[in-house]
C-alpha positions as CSV (number, residue, x, y, z in Angstrom):
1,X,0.0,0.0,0.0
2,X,1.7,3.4,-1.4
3,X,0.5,5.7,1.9
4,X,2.0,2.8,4.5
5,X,5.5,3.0,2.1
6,X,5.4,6.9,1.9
7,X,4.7,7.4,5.4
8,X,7.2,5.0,6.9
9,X,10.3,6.0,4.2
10,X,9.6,9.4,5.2
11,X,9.5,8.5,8.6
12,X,12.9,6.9,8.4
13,X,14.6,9.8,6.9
14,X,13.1,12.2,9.5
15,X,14.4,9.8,12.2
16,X,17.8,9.6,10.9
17,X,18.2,13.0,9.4
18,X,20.4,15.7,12.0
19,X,21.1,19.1,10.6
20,X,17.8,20.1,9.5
21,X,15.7,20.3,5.5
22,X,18.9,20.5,3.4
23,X,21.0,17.5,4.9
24,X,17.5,15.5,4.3
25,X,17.6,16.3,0.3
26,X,20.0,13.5,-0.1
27,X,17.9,10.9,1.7
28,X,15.0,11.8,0.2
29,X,16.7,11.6,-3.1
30,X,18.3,8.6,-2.9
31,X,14.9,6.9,-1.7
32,X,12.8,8.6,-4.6
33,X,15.3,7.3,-7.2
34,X,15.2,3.8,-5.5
35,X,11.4,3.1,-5.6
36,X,10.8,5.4,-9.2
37,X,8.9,7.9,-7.8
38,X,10.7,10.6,-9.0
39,X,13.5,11.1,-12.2
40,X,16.8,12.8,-11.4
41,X,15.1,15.5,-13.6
42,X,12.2,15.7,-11.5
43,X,13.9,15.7,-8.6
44,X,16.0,18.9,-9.4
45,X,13.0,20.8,-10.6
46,X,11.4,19.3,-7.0
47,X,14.3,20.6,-5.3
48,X,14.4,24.2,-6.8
49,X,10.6,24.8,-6.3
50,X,10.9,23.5,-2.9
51,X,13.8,25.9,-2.1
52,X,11.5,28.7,-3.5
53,X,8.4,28.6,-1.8
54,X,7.6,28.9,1.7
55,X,8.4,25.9,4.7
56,X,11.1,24.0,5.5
57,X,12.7,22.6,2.3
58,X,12.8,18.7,3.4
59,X,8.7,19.3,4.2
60,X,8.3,20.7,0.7
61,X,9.8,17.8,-0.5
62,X,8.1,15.2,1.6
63,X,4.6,17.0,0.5
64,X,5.3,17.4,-3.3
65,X,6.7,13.7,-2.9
66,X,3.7,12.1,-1.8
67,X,1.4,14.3,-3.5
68,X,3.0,13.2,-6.9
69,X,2.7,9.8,-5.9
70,X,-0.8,9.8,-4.2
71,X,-2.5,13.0,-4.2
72,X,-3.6,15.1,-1.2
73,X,-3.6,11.8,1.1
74,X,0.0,10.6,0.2
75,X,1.2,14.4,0.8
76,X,-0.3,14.1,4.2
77,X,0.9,11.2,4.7
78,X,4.4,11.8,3.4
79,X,4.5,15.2,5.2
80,X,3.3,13.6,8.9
81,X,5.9,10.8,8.3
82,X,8.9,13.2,7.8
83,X,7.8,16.1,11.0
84,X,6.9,13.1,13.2
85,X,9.7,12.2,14.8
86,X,11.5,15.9,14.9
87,X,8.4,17.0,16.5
88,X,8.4,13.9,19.3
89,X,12.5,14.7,19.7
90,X,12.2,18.3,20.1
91,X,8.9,17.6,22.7
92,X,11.5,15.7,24.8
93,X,14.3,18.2,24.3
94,X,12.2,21.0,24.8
95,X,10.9,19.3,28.4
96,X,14.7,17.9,29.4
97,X,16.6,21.7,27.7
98,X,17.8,23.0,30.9
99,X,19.7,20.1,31.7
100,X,20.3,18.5,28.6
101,X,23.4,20.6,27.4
102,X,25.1,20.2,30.4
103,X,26.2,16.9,29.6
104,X,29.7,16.3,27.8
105,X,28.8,13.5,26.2
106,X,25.9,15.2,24.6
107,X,28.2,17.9,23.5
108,X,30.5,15.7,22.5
109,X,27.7,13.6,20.3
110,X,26.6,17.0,18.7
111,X,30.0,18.0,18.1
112,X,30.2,14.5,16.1
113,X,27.4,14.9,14.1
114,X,28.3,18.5,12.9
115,X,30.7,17.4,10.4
116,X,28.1,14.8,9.2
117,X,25.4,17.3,8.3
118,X,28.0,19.7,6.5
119,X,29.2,17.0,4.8
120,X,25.7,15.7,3.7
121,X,25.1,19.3,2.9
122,X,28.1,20.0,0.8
123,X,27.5,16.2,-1.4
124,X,24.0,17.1,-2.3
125,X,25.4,20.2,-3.7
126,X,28.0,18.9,-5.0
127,X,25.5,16.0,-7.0
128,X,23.0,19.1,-7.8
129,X,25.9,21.2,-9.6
130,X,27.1,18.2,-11.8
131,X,23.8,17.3,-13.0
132,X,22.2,20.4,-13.3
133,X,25.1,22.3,-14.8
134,X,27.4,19.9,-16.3
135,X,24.7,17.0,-17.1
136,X,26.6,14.5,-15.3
137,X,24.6,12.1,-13.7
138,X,26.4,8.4,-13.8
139,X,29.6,7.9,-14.1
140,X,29.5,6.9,-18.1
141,X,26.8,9.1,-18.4
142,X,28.1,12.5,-18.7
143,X,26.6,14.8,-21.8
144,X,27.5,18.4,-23.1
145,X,27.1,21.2,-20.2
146,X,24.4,23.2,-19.5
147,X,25.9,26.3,-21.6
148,X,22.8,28.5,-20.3
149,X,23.3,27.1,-17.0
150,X,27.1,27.6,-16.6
151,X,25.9,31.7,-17.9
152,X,23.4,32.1,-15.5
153,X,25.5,30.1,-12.4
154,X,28.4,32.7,-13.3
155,X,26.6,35.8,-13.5
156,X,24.6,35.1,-10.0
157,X,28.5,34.6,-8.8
158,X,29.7,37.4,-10.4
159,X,26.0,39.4,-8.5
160,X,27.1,38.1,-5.4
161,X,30.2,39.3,-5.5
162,X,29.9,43.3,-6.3
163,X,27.0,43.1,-4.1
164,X,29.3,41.7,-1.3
165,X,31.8,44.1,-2.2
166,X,29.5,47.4,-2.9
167,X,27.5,46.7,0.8
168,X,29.9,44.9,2.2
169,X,27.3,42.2,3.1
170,X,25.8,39.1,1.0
171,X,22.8,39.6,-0.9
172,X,19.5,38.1,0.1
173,X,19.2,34.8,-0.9
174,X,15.6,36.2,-2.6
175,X,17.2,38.1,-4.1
176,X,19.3,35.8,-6.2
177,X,16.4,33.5,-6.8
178,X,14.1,36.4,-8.6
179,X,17.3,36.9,-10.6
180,X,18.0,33.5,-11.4
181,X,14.8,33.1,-12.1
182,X,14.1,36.5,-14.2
183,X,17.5,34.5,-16.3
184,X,16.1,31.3,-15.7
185,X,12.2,32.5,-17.9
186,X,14.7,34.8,-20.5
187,X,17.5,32.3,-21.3
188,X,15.6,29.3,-21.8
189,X,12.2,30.4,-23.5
190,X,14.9,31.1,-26.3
């Protein structure tokens, strides 16, 4: 039954996932690819509109996941699966906070699991760049590079970087996605 499989995969990842949405995106990747639910092309447009709109990114995902595979009820069910079991941990956190960080060897388990979620953060973008921009998506597999991609990844770079200079401050991160976007609707409609 497709709502028991959505709701415990996504319950798995939100039990296993530290470091919040974007250290999720791999989980929920690799487990979309695994059981078909979603092509690597789907996936990145998945990704970017969940990055867009408003939520945590790993809950966009969960929801457009289900929805795609069962409508309203498998987003539900998708969604409840993947807030479940942050929402029980931080409910025990939340009641134990005043003593909890006290501890060393909790310090010393978040201090180990740090590096993890950086390093889950930094492969999925890593595995977002070569197949969105350089169309390499198995090893074997790789194709010519997204030209218009590559243009519109430099100039956002090359925005970030006056801006940074000129205010002496990085720009808002809406900011770059209405002008990647604005490139996004004139570069490829041609």
């Amino acid at each position: 039954m497709i709502y028991l499989k959505l709701f415990l995969t996504f319950l798995q990842i939100g039990a296993v996932s530290f470091g919040g949405g974007y250290a999720m995106i791999s989980l929920i990747r690799e487990k979309a690819l695994l059981y078909g639910w979603l092509n690597e092309n789907e996936l990145l447009n998945m990704i970017a509109v969940a990055e867009s709109t408003p939520g945590p990114i790993a809950v966009n995902m969960a929801t457009y996941v289900g929805s795609s595979q069962a409508g309203v009820i498998g987003s539900v069910v998708a969604t409840l699966g993947i807030v479940l079991p942050s929402f029980i941990i931080i409910l025990i956190i939340a009641s134990l906070i005043r003593n909890f960080l006290k501890y060393k060897t909790v310090k010393a388990f978040l201090s180990g699991v740090r590096p993890c979620v950086v390093g889950l953060i930094l492969a999925t973008a890593g595995i977002m760049f070569l197949s969105t921009i350089l169309n390499f998506t198995n090893v074997g597999q790789y194709r010519v590079p997204d030209i218009k991609g590559l243009i519109i990844f430099a100039i956002l770079l090359v925005t970030a970087t006056i801006y940074g200079k000129l205010r002496k401050k990085k720009p808002s991160p809406i900011l770059m996605i209405l002008i990647s976007a604005v490139l996004g609707a004139v570069m490829y409609s041609f």
